[in-house]
C-alpha positions as CSV (number, residue, x, y, z in Angstrom):
1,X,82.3,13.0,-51.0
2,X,80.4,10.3,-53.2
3,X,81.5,7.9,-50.0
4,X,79.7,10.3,-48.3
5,X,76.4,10.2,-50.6
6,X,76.2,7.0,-50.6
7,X,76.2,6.2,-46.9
8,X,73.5,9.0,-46.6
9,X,71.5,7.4,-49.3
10,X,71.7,4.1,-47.5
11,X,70.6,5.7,-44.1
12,X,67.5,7.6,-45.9
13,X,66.9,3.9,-47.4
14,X,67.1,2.5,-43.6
15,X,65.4,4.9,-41.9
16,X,62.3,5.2,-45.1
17,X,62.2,1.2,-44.7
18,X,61.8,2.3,-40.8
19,X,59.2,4.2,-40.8
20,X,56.9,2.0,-43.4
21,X,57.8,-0.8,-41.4
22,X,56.3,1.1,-38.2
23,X,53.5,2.6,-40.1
24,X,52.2,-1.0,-41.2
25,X,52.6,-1.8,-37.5
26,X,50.6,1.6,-36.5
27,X,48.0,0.7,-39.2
28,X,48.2,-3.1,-38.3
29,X,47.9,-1.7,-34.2
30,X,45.0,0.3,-35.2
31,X,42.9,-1.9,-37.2
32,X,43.2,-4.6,-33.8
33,X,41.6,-1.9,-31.6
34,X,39.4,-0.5,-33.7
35,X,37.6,-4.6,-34.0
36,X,38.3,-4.6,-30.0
37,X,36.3,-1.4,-29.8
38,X,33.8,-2.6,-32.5
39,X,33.5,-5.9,-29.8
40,X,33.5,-4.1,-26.9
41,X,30.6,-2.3,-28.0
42,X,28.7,-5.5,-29.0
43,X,28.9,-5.9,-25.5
44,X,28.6,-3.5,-24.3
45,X,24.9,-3.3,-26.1
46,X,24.4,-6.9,-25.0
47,X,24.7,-5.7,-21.6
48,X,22.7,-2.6,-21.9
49,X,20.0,-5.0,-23.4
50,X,20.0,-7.5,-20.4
51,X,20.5,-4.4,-17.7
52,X,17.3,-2.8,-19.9
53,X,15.4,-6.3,-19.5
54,X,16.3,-6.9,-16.0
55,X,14.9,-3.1,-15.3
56,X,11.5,-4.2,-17.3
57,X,11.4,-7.6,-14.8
58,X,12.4,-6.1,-11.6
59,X,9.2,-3.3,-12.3
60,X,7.2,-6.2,-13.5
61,X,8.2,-8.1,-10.1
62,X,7.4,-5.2,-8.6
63,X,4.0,-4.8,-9.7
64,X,3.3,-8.4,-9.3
65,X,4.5,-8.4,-5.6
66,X,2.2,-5.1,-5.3
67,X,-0.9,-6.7,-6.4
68,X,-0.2,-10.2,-4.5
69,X,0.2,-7.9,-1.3
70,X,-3.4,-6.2,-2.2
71,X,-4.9,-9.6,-3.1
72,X,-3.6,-11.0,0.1
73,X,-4.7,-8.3,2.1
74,X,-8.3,-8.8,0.5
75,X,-8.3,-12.4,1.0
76,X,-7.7,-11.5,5.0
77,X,-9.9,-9.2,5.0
78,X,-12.5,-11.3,3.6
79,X,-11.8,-14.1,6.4
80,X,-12.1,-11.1,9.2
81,X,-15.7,-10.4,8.4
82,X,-16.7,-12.6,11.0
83,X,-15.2,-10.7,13.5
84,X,-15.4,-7.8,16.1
85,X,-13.1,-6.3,18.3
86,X,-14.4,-5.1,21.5
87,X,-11.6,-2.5,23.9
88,X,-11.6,-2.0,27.1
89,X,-13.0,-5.6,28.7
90,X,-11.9,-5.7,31.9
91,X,-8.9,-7.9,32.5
92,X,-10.6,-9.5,35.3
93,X,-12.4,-11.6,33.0
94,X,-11.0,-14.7,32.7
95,X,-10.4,-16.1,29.5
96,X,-12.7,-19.4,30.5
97,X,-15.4,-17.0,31.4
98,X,-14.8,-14.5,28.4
99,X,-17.3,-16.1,25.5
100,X,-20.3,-16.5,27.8
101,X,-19.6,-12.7,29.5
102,X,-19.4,-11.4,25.2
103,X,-23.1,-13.2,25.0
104,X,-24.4,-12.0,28.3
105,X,-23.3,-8.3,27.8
106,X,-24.6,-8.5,24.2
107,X,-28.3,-9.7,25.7
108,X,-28.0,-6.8,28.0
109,X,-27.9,-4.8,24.9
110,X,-30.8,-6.8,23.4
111,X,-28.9,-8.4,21.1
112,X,-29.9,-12.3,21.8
113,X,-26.9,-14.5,19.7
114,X,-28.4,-18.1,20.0
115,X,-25.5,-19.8,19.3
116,X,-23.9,-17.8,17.3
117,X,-20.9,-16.7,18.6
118,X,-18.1,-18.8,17.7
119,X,-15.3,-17.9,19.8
120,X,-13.7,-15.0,21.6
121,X,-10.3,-14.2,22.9
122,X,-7.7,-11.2,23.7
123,X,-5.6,-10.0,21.3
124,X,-1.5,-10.4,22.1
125,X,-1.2,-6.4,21.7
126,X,1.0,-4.5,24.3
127,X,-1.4,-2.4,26.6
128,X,-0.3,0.8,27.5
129,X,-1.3,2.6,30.7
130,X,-2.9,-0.5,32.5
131,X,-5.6,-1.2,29.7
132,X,-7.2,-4.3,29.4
133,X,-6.4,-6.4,26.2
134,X,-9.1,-6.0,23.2
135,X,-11.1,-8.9,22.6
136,X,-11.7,-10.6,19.2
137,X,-15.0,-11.8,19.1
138,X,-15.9,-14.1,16.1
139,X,-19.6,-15.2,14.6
140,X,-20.7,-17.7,12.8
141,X,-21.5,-15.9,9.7
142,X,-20.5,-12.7,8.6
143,X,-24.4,-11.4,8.2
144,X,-25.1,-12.2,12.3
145,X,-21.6,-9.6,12.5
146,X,-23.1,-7.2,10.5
147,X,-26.0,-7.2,12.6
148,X,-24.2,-7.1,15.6
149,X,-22.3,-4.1,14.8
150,X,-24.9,-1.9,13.5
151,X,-27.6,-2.7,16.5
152,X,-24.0,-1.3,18.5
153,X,-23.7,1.2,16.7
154,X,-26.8,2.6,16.8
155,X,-26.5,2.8,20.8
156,X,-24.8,5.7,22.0
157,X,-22.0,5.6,25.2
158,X,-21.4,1.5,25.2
159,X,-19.8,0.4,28.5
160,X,-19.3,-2.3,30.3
161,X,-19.9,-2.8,33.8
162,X,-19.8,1.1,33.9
163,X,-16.8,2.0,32.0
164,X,-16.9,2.7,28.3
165,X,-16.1,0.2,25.6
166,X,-15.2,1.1,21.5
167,X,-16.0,-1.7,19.2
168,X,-14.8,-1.8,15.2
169,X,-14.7,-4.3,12.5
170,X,-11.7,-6.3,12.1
171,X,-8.9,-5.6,9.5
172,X,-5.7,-6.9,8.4
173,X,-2.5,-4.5,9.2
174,X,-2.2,-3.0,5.8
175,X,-6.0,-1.9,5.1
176,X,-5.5,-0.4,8.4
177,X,-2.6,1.3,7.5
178,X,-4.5,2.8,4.2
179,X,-7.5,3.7,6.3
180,X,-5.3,5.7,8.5
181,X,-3.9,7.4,5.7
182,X,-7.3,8.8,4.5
183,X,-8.7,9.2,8.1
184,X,-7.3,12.8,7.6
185,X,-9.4,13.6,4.4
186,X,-12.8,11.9,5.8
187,X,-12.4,14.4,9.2
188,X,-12.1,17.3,7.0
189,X,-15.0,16.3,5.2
190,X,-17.1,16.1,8.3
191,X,-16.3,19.3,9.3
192,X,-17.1,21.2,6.4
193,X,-20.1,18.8,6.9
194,X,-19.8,16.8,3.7
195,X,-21.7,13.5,4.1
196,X,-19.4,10.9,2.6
197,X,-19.7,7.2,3.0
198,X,-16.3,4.5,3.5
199,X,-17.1,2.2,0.8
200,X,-15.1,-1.2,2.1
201,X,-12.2,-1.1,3.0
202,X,-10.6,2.1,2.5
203,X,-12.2,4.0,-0.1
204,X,-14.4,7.5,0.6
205,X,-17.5,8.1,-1.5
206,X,-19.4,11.5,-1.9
207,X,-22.6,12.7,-4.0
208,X,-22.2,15.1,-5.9
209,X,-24.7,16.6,-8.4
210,X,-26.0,13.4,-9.4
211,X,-22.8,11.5,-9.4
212,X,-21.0,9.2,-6.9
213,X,-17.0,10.2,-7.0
214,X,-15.0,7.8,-5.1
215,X,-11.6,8.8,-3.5
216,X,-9.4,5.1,-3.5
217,X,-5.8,6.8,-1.8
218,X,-4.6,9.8,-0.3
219,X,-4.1,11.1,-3.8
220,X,-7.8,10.8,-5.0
221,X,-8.6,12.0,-1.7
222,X,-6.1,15.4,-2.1
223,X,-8.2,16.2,-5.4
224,X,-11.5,15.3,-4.2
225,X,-11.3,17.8,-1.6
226,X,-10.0,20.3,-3.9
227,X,-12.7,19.7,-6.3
228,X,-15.0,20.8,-3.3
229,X,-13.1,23.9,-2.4
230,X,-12.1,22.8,0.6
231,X,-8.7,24.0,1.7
232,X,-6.2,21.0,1.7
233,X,-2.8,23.1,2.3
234,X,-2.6,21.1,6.2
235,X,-2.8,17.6,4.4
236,X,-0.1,18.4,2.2
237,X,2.3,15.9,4.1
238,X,-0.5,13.2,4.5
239,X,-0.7,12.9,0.8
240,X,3.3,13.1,0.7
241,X,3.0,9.5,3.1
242,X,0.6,8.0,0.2
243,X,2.5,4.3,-1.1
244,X,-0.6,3.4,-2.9
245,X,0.2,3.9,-6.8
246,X,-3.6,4.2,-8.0
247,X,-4.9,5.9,-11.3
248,X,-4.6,9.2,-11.4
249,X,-7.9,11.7,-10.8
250,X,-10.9,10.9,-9.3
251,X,-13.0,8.1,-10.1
252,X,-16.7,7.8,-10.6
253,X,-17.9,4.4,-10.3
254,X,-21.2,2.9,-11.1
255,X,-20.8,-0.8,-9.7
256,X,-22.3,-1.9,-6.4
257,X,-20.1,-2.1,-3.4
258,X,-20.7,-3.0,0.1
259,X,-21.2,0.5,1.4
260,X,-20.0,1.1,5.1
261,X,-20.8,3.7,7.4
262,X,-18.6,7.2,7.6
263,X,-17.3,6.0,11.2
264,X,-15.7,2.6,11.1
265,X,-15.6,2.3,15.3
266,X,-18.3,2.7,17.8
């Protein structure tokens, strides 16, 4: 019986030896992963701060490339007021012949150049249903353009050698995308019979007791319209196709800017 005891006793001993034994290696076990964990999320806040950082540069990348891609398209815009585009020359013309048949046509209209016409060629665009090329014409200086295209203007049914011609200023691809995009807003303006003015390059300005407001983007344009009442429910997918950030609301400007007429073509 004591035999017995004792071999229990020595067991208990074993097995209480055991378990400290395993419980140091349990705390041990734990302490390790709780300073993994603790480590882990040292890094893991490292890399939420670069991933937060990189966020902040990619929208200041972003913003940068925006408003190189406005400068840019100003710039070219700028080196376009020269120029004229005249559709629906005929073909026939031959390019040799094209800049002396510009300045005669032009005289025909009583618009005498005297040297001012610099060059004029067709543009590489596709034509579409066997019409002729358009024709870049560029001036000297942007002032004798200017004068050019209002005298046009001013004429009503232009044609040449009997068949009607449309003549507009010259813009780079992305102004006339924007001008596109706010095409919609300026036509529903002039039928509710709204005079409104395109203040260069894309921009529509309106009077209104005493104030100028000035519509910059599809946006602006959405709430200028509502400001006059005007029913804007069918342009609800135009201003859906706006890219153009801008400031919110409509803006009311005081500076000078070159003011342009309400239709950009002839």
């Amino acid at each position: 019986m004591a035999t017995t005891i004792k071999a229990l006793s020595e067991q208990m001993a074993q097995f209480q030896a055991l378990m400290l034994a395993s419980q140091e290696k349990i705390t041990k076990d734990i302490a390790e992963i709780k300073q993994e964990i603790q480590q882990i999320n040292i890094e893991m806040k490292g890399i939420r701060d670069e991933a937060m950082q990189a966020k902040q540069m990619a929208l200041k990348n972003t913003e940068q490339i925006t408003q190189l891609k406005k400068l840019t398209a100003e710039l070219s815009d700028r080196m376009r007021r020269v120029n004229l585009i005249i559709y629906g020359i005929s073909q026939d013309i031959d390019q040799r012949n094209l800049e002396q048949c510009i300045v005669n046509w032009l005289s025909e209209q009583g618009i005498e150049l005297e040297g001012e016409l610099e060059r004029a060629h067709r543009l590489q665009s596709k034509r579409t249903g066997g019409e002729p090329r358009p024709v870049i014409v560029k001036f000297a200086r942007e002032k004798t353009q200017q004068q050019v295209f209002l005298a046009l203007k001013k004429m009503k049914e232009l044609n040449f050698k009997g068949k009607k011609i449309f003549v507009r200023r010259d813009f780079c691809p992305e102004t006339l995308k924007q001008k596109s995009l706010m095409k919609p807003y300026a036509q529903k303006l002039h039928q509710n019979k709204i005079k409104f003015s395109w203040i260069y390059p894309t921009s529509i300005a309106i009077f209104k007791e005493g104030k100028r407001l000035l519509a910059r983007n599809p946006r602006e344009a959405a709430k200028l319209l509502v400001k006059l009442k005007l029913d804007t429910r069918d342009l609800e997918d135009q201003t859906s196709m706006d890219e153009e950030e801008g400031e919110e609301g409509l803006s009311t400007h005081k500076e000078k800017r070159q003011r342009m007429h309400s239709d950009e073509g002839l």
